[in-house]
C-alpha positions, 0 to 999 in steps of 0.5 A: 423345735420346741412347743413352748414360745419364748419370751424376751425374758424368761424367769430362772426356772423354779424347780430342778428336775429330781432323779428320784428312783422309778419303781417297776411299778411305776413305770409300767404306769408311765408306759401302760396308763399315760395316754389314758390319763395325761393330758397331751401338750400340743400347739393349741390350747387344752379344752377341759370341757373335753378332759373330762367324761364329769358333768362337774364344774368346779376345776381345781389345780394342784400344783407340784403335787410330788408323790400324788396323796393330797391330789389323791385324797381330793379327787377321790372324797371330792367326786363332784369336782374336777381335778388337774395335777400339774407336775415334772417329778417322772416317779411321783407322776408313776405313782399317781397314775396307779393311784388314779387307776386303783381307785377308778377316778375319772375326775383327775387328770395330769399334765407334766409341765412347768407350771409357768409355761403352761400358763402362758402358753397353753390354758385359758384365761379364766380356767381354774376355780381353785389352785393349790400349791403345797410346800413349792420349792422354798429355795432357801439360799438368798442367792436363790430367792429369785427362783421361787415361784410365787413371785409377783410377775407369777401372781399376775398370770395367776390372776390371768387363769383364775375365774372371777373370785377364784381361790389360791390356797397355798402351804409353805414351812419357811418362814421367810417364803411365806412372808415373802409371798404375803407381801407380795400380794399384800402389795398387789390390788388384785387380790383380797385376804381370804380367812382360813376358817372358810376354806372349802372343805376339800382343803380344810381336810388334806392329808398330811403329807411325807414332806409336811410331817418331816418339816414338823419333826425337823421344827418348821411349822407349815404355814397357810395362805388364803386369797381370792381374786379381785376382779375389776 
């Protein structure tokens, strides 16, 4: 039987599993260091004050972080904050283990989940300081458009998760996806536009990624969006 509880509705999935090719490397990773640093899914809620040996109180969520270098990058410069990546790709999953390891992080730790499932299901209101979506999957197809994941249904769980006056920070290189996801919070009265010129420094210096410099060469500017929770 499965953990995960449905709902009368469940939303079209937002991503696809990808078979992308697993080194060995990466594997022995996925074998040697997945218990040491994913966090286990069960039937109760994940209880971050015990995730983590940090005294830090900052919590950031990176959402979809593929390959792990942006993740990476934050965990390692950004050592007085605490940082969970959330992703499904096995390999990228492989990859960031290794990192984690090699570079002795105890800041970071990862749940391979969907996203929404474990919102629902598994975090506590109120969790997260900040979360970070990079380039999520733009579904450029209009017949495909409902799969997107920054919806408005979505964007009220987020507002769930966060802390009061937490963050969302997110990059999209399609145009229409970022107006799309504007108006939708632009519509919504829990959210207030935040300028990008004060982002916290740890977003302000991300690392280009692979996908970021490929939208670049093929003529899509990556595009940023910036909010803040509004709590009543």
């Amino acid at each position: 039987m499965s953990l995960i509880q449905k709902n009368d509705y469940d939303p079209p999935k937002s991503y696809v599993l990808r078979k992308g090719r697993i080194t060995k490397a990466q594997k022995r990773a996925l074998t040697n260091l997945k218990n040491l640093h994913v966090l286990p899914i069960e039937t109760k809620k994940i209880d971050f004050t015990k995730a983590f040996t940090t005294s830090n109180k900052t919590l950031v969520a990176d959402v979809g972080f593929g390959s792990g270098a942006s993740l990476v990058y934050m965990a390692e410069n950004y050592r007085n904050t605490n940082f969970v990546g959330i992703e499904l790709y096995t390999p990228g999953i492989g990859s960031t283990l290794n990192q984690i390891e090699n570079r002795g992080l105890n800041n970071l730790k990862i749940i391979e989940s969907d996203i929404r499932e474990l919102l629902q299901n598994y975090i506590e209101n109120e969790t997260f300081d900040v979360m970070v979506f990079l380039y999520p999957d733009p579904w450029p197809k209009r017949k495909h458009h409902k799969r997107r994941l920054l919806s408005e249904d979505f964007l009220e769980l987020l507002h769930k998760k966060l802390v009061p006056e937490g963050l969302i920070y997110c990059k999209t290189d399609w145009k229409d996806y970022y107006s799309q996801i504007k108006k939708e919070f632009f519509l919504s009265k829990d959210w207030q536009k935040e300028n990008l010129r004060s982002l916290p420094s740890v977003l302000k210096s991300l690392p280009k990624t692979n996908y970021e410099k490929k939208a670049v060469r093929e003529g899509r500017k990556p595009r940023e969006l910036f909010y803040r929770k509004i709590s009543i």
